[in-house]
PDB file of N, CA, C and O in Angstrom:
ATOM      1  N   UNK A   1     -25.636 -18.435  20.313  1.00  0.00           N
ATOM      2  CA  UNK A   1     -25.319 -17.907  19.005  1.00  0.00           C
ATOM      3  C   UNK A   1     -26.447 -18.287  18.049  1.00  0.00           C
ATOM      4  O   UNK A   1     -26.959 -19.404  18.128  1.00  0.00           O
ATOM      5  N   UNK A   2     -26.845 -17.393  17.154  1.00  0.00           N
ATOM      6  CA  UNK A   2     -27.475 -17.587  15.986  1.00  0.00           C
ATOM      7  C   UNK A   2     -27.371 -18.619  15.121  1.00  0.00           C
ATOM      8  O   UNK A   2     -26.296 -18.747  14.536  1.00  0.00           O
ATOM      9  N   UNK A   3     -28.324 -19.451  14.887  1.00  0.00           N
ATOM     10  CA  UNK A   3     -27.716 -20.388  13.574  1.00  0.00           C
ATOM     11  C   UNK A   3     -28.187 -19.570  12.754  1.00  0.00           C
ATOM     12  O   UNK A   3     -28.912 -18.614  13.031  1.00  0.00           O
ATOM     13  N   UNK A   4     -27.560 -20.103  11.013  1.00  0.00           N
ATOM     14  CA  UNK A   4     -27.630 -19.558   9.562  1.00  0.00           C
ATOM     15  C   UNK A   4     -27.935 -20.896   8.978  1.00  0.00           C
ATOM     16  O   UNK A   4     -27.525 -21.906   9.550  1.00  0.00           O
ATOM     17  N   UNK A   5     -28.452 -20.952   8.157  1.00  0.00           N
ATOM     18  CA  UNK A   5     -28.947 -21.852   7.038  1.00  0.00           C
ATOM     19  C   UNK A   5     -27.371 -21.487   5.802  1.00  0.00           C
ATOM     20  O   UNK A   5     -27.106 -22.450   5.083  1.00  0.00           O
ATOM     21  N   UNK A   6     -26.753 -20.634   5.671  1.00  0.00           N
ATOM     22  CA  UNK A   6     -25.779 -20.986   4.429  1.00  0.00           C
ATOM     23  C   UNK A   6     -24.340 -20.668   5.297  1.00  0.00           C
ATOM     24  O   UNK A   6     -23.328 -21.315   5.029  1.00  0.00           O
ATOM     25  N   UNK A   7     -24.334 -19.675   6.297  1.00  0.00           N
ATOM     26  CA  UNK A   7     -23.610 -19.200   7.293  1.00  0.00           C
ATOM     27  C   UNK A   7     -22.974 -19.773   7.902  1.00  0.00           C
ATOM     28  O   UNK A   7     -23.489 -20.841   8.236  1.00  0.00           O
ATOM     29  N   UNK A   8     -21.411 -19.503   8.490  1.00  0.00           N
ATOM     30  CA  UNK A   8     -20.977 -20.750   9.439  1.00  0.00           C
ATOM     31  C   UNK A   8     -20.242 -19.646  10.544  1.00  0.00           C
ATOM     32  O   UNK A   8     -19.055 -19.451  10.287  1.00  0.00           O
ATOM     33  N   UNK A   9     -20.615 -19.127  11.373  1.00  0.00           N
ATOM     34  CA  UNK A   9     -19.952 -18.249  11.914  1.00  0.00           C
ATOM     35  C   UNK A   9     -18.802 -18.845  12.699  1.00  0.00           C
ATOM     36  O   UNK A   9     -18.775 -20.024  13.054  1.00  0.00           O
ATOM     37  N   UNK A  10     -17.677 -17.790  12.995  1.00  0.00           N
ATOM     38  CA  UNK A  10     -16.479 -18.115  14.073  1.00  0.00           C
ATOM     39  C   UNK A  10     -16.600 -18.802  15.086  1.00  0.00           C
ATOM     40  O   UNK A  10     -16.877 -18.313  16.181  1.00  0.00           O
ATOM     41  N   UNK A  11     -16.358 -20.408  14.821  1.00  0.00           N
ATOM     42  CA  UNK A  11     -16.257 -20.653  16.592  1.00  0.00           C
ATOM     43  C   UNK A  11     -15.535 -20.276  17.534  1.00  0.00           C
ATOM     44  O   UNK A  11     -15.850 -20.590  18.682  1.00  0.00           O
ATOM     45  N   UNK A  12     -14.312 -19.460  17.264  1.00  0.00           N
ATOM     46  CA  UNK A  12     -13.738 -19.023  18.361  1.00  0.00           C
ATOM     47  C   UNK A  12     -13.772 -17.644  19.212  1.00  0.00           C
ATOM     48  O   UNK A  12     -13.171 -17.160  20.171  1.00  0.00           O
ATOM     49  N   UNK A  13     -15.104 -17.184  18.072  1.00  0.00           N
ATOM     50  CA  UNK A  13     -15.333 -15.840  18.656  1.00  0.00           C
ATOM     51  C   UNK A  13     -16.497 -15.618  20.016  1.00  0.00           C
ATOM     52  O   UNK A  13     -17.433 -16.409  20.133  1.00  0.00           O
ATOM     53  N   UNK A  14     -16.359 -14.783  20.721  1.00  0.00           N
ATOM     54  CA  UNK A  14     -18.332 -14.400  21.718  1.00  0.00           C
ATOM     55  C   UNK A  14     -18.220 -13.366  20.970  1.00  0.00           C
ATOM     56  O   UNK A  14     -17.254 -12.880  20.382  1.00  0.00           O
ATOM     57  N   UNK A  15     -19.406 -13.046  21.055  1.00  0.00           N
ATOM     58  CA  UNK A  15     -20.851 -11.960  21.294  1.00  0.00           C
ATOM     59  C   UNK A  15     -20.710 -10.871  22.089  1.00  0.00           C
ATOM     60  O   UNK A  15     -20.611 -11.065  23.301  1.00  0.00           O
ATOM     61  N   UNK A  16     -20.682  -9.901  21.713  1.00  0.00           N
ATOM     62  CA  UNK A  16     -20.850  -8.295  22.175  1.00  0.00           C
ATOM     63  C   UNK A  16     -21.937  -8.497  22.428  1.00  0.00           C
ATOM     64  O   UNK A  16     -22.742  -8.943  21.610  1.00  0.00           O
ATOM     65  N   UNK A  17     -22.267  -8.145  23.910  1.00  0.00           N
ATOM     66  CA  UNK A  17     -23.866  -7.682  24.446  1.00  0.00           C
ATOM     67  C   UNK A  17     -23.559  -6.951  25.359  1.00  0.00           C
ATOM     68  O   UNK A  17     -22.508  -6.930  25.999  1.00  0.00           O
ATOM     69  N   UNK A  18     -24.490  -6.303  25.459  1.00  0.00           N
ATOM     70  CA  UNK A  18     -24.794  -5.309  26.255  1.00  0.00           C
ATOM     71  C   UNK A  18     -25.387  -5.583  28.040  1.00  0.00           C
ATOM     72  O   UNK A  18     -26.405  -6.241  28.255  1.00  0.00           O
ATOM     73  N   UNK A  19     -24.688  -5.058  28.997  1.00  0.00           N
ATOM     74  CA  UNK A  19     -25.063  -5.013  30.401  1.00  0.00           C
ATOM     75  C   UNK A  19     -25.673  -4.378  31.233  1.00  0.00           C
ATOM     76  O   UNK A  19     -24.840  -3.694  31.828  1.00  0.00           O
ATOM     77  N   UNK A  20     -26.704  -4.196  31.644  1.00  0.00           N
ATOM     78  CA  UNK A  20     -27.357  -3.009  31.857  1.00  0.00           C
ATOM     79  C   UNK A  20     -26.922  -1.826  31.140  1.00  0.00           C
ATOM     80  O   UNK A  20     -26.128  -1.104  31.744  1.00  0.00           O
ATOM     81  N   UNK A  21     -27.216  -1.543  30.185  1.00  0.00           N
ATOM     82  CA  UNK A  21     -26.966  -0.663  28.933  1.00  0.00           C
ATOM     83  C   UNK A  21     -25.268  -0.521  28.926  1.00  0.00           C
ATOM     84  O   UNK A  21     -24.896   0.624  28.667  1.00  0.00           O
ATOM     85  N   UNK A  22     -24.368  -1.341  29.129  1.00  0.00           N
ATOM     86  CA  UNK A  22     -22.859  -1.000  29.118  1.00  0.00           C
ATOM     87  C   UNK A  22     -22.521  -2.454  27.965  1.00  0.00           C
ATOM     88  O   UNK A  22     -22.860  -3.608  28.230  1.00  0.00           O
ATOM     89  N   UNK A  23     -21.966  -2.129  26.998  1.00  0.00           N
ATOM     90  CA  UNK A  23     -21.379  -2.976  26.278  1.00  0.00           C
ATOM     91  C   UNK A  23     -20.498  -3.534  26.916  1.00  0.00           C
ATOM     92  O   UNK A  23     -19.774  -2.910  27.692  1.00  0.00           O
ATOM     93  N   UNK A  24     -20.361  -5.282  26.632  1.00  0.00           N
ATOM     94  CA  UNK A  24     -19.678  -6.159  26.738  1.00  0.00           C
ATOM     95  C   UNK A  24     -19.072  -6.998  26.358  1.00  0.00           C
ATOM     96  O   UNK A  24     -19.612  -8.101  26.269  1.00  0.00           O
ATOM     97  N   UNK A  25     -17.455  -6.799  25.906  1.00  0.00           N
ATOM     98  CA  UNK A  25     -17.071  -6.891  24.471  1.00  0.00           C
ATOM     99  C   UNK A  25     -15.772  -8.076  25.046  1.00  0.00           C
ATOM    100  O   UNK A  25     -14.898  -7.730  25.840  1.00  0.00           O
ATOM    101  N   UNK A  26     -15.861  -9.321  24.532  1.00  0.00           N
ATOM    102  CA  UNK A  26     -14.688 -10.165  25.006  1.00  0.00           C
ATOM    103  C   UNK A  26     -13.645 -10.163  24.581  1.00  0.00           C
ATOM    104  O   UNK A  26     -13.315  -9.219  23.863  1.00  0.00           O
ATOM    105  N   UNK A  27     -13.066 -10.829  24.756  1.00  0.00           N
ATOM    106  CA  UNK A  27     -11.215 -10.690  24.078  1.00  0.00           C
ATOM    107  C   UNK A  27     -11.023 -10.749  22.776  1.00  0.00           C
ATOM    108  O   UNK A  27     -10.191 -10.042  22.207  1.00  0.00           O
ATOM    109  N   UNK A  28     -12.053 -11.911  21.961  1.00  0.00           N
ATOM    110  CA  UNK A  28     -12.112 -12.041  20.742  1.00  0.00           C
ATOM    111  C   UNK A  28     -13.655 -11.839  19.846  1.00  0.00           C
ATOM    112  O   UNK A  28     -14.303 -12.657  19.192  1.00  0.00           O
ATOM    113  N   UNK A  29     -13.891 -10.408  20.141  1.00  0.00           N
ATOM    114  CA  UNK A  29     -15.615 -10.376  19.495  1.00  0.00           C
ATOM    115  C   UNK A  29     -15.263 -10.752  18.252  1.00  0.00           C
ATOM    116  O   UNK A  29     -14.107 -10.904  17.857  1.00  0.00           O
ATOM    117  N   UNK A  30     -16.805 -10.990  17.289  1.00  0.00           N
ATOM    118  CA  UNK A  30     -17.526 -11.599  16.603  1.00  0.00           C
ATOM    119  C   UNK A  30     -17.320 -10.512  15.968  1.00  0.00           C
ATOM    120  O   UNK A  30     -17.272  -9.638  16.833  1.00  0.00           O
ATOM    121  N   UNK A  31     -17.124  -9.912  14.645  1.00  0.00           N
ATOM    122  CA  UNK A  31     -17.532  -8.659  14.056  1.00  0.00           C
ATOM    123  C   UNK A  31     -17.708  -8.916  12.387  1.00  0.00           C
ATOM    124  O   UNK A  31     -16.915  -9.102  11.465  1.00  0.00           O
ATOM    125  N   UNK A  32     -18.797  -8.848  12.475  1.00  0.00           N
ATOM    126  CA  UNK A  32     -19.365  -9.333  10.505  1.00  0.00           C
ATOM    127  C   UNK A  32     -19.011  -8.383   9.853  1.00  0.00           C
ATOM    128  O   UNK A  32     -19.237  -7.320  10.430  1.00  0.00           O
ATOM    129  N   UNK A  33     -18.405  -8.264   8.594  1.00  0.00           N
ATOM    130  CA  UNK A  33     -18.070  -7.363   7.483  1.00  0.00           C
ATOM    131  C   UNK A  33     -18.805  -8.250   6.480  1.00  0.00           C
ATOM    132  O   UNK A  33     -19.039  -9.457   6.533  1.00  0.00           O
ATOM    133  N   UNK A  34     -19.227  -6.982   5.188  1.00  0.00           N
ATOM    134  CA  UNK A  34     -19.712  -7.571   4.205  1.00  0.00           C
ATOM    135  C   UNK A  34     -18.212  -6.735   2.698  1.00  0.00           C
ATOM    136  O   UNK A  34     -17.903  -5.580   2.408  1.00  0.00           O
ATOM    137  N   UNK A  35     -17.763  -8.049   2.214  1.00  0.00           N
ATOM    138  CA  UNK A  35     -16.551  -7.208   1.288  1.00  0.00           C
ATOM    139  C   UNK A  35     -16.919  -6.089   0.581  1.00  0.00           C
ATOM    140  O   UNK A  35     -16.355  -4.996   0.627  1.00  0.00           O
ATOM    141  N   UNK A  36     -18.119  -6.463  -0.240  1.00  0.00           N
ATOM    142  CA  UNK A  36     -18.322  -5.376  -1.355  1.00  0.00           C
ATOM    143  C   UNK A  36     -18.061  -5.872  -2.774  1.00  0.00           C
ATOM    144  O   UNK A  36     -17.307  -6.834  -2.916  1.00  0.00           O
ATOM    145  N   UNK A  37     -18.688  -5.227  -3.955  1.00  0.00           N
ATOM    146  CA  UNK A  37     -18.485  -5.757  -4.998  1.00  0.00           C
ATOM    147  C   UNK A  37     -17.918  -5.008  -5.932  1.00  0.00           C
ATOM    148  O   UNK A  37     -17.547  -5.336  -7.058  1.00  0.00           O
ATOM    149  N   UNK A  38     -17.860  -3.645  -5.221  1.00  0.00           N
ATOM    150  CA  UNK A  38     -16.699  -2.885  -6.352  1.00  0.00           C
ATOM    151  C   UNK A  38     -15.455  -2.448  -5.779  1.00  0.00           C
ATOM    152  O   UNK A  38     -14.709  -3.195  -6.413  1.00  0.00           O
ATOM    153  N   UNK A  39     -14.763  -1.842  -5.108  1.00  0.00           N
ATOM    154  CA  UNK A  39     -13.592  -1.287  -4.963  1.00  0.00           C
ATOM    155  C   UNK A  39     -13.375  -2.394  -3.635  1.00  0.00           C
ATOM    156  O   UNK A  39     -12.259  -2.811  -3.324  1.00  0.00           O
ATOM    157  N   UNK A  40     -14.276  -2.671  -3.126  1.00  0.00           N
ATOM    158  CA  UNK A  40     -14.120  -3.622  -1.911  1.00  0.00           C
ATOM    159  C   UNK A  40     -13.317  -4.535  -2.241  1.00  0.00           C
ATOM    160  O   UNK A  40     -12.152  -4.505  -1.843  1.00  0.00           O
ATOM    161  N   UNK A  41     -13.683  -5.306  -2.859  1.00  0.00           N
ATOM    162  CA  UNK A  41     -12.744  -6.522  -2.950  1.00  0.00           C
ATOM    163  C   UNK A  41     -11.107  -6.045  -3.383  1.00  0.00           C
ATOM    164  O   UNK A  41     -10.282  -6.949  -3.250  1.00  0.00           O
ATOM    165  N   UNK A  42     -10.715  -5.060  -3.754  1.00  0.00           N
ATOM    166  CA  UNK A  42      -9.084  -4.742  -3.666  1.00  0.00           C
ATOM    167  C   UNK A  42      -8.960  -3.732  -2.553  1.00  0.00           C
ATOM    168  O   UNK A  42      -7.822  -3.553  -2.117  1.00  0.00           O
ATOM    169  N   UNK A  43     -10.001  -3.009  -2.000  1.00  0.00           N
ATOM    170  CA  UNK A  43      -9.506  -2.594  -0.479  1.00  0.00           C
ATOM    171  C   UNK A  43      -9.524  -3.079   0.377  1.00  0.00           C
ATOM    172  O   UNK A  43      -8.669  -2.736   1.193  1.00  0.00           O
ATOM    173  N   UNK A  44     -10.646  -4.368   0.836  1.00  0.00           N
ATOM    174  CA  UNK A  44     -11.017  -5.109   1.990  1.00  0.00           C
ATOM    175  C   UNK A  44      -9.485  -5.624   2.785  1.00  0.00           C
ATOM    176  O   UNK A  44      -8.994  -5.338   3.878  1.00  0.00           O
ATOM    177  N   UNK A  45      -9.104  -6.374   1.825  1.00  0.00           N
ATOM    178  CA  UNK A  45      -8.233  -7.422   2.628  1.00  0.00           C
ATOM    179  C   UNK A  45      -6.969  -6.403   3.088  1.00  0.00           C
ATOM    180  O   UNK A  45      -6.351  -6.862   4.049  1.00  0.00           O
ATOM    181  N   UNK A  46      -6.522  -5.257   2.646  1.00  0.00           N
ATOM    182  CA  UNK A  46      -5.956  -4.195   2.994  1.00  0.00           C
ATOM    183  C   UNK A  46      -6.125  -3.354   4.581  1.00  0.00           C
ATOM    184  O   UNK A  46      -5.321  -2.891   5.390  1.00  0.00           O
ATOM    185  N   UNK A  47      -7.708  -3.459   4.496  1.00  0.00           N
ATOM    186  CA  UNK A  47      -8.218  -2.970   5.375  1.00  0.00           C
ATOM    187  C   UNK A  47      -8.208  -3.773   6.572  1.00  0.00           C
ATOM    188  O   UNK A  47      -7.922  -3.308   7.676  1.00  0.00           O
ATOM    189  N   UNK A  48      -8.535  -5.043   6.349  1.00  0.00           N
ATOM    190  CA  UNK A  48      -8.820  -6.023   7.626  1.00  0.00           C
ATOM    191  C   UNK A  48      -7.031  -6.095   8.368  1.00  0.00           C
ATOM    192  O   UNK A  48      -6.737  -6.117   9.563  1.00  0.00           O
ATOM    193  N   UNK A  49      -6.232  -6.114   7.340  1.00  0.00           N
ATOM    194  CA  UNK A  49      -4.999  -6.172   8.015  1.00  0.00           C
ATOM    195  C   UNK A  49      -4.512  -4.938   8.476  1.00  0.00           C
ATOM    196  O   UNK A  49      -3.393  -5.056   8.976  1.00  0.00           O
ATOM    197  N   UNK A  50      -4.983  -3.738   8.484  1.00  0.00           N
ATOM    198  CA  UNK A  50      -4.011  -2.618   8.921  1.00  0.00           C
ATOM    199  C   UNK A  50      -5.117  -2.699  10.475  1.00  0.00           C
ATOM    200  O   UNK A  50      -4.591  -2.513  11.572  1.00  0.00           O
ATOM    201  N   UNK A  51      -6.559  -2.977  10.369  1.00  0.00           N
ATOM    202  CA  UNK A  51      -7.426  -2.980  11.732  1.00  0.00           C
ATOM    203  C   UNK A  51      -6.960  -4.287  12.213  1.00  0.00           C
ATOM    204  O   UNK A  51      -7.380  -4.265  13.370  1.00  0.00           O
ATOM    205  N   UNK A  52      -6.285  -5.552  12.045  1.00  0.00           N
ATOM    206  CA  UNK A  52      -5.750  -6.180  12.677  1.00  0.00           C
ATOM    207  C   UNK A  52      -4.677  -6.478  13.551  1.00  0.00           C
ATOM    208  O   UNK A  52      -4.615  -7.289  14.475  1.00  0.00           O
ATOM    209  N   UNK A  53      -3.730  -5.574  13.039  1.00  0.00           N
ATOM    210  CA  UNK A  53      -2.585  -5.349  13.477  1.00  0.00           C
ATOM    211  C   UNK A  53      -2.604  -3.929  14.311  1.00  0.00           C
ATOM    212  O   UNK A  53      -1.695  -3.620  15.083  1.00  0.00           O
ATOM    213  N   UNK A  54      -3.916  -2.991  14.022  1.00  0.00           N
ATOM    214  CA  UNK A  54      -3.952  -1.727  15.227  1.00  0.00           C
ATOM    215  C   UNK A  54      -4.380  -2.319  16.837  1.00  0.00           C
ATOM    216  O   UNK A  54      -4.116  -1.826  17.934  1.00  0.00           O
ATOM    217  N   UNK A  55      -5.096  -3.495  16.507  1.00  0.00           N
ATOM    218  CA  UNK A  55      -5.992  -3.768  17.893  1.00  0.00           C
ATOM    219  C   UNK A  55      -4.544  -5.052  17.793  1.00  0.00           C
ATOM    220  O   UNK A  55      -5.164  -5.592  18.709  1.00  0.00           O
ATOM    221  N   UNK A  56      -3.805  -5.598  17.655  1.00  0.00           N
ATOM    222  CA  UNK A  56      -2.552  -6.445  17.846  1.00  0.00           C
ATOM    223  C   UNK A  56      -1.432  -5.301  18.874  1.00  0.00           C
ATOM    224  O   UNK A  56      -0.850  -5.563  19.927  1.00  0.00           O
ATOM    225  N   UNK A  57      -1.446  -4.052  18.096  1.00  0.00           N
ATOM    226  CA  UNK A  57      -0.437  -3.091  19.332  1.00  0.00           C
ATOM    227  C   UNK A  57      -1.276  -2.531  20.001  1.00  0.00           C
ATOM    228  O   UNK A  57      -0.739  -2.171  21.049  1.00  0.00           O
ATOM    229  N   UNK A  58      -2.320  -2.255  19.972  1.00  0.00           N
ATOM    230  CA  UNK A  58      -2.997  -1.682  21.059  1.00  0.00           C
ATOM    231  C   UNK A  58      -3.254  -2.707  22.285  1.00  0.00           C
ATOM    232  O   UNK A  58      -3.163  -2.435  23.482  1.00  0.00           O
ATOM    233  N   UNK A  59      -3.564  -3.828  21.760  1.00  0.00           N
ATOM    234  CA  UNK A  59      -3.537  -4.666  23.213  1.00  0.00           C
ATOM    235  C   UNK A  59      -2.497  -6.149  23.494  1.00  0.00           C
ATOM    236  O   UNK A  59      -2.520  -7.191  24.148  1.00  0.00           O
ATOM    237  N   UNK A  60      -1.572  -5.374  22.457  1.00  0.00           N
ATOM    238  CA  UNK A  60      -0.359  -6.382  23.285  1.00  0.00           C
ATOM    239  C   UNK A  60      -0.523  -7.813  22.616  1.00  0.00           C
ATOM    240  O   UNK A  60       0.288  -8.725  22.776  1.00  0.00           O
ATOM    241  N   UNK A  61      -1.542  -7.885  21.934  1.00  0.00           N
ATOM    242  CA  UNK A  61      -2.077  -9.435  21.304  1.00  0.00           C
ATOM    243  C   UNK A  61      -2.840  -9.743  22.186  1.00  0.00           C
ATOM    244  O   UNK A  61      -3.299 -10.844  21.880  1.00  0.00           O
ATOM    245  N   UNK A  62      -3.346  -9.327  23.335  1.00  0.00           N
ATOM    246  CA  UNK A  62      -4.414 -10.117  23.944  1.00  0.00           C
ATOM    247  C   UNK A  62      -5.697 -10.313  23.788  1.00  0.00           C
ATOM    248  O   UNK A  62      -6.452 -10.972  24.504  1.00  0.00           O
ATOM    249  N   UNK A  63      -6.036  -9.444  22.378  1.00  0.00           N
ATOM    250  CA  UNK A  63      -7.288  -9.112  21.981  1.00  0.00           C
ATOM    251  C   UNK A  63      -7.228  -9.093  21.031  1.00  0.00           C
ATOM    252  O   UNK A  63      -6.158  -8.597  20.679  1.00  0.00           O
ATOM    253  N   UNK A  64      -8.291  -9.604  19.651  1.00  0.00           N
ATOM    254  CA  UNK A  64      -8.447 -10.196  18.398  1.00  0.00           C
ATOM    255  C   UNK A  64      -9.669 -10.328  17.861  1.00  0.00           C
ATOM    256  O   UNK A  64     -10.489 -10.886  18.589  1.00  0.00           O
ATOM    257  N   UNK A  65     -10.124  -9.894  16.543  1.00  0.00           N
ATOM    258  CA  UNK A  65     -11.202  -9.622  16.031  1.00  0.00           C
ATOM    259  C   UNK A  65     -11.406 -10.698  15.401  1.00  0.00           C
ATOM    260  O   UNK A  65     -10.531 -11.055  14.613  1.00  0.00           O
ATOM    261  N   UNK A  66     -12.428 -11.397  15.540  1.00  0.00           N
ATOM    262  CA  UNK A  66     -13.036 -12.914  15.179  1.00  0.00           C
ATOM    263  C   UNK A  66     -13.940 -12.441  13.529  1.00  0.00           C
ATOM    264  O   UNK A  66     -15.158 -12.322  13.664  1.00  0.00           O
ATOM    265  N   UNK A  67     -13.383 -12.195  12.107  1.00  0.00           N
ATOM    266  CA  UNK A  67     -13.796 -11.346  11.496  1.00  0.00           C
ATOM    267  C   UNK A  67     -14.966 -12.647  11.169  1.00  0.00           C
ATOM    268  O   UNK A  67     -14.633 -13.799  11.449  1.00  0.00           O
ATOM    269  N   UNK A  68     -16.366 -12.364  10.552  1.00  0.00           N
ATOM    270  CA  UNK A  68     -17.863 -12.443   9.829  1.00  0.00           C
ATOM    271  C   UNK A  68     -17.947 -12.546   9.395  1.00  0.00           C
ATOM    272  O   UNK A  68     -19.107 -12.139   9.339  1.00  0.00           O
ATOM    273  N   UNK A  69     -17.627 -13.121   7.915  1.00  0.00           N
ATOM    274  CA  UNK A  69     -18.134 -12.840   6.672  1.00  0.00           C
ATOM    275  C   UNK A  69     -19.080 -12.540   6.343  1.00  0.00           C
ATOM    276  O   UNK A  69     -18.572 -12.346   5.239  1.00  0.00           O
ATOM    277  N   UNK A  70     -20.405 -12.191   6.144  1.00  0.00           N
ATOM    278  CA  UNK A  70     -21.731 -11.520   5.488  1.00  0.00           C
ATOM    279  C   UNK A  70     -21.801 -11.497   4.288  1.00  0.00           C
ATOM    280  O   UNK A  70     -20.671 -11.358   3.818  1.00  0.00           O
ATOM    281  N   UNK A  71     -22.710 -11.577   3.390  1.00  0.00           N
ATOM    282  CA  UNK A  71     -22.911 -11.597   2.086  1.00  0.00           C
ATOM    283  C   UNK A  71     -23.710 -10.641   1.457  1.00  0.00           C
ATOM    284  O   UNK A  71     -24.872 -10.593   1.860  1.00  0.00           O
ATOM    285  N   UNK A  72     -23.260  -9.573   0.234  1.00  0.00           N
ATOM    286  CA  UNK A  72     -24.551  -8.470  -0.188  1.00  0.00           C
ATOM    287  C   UNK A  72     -23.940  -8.963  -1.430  1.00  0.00           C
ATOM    288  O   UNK A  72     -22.886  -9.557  -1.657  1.00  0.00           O
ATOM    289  N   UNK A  73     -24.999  -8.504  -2.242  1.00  0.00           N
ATOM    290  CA  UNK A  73     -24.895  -7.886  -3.626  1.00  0.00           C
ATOM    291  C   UNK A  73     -24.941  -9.367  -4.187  1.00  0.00           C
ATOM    292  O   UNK A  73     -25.604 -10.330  -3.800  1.00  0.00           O
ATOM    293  N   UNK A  74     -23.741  -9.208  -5.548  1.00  0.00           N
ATOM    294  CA  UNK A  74     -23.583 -10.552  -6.505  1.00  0.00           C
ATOM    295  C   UNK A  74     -23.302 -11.735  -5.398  1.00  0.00           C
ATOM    296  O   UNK A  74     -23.972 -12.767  -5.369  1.00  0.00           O
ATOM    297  N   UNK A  75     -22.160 -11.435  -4.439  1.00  0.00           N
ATOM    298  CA  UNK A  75     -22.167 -12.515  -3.432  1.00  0.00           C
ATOM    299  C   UNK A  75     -23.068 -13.358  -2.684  1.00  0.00           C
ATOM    300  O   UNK A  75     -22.892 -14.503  -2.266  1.00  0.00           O
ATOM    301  N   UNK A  76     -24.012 -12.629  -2.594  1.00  0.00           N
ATOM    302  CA  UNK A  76     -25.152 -12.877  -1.788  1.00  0.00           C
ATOM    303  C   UNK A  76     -25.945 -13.940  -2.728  1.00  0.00           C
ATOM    304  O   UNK A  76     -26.451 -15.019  -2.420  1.00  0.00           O
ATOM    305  N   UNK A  77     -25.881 -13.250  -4.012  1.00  0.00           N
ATOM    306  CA  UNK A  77     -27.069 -13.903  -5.129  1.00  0.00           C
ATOM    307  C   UNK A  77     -26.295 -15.009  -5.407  1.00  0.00           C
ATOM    308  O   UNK A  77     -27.004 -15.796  -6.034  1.00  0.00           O
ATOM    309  N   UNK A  78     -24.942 -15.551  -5.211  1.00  0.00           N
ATOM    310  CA  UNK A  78     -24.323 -16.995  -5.784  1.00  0.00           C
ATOM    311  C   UNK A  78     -24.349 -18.413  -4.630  1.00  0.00           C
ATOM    312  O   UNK A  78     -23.998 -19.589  -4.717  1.00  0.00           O
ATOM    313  N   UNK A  79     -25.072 -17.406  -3.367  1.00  0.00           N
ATOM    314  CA  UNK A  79     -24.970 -18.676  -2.084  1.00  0.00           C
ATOM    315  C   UNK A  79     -26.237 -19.541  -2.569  1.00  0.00           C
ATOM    316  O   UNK A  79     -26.562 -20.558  -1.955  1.00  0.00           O
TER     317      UNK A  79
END
């Protein structure tokens, strides 16, 4: 895994890579979102829960998105 200098990524997540060109995606990938600084921040957390709970019935709970945080914009400029 990548280190970050301000970053602390998911320890409980792996890494999507690729296998001889076939993606390889574990039970709990890694997946970075950045919120946003205008409508984002009152749609995000909306959003992360309706894609949390689609991949919760789609695989029974055996599979779980290890969400990223990322930083743009004003967010970015206060780290």
């Amino acid at each position: 895994m990548v280190s970050y200098e301000k970053l602390t990524p998911p320890s409980n997540g792996g890494v999507i890579r690729f296998d001889n060109g076939q993606p390889v995606v574990p039970d709990n990938p890694i997946v970075p979102f950045i919120r946003g600084d205008g409508t984002g921040v009152d749609i995000w957390p909306a959003t992360q829960k309706v894609i949390d709970a689609a991949v919760a019935k789609a695989y029974g709970g055996s599979k779980a998105i290890e969400w990223f945080k990322v930083y743009a914009g004003d967010e970015a400029c206060d780290l």
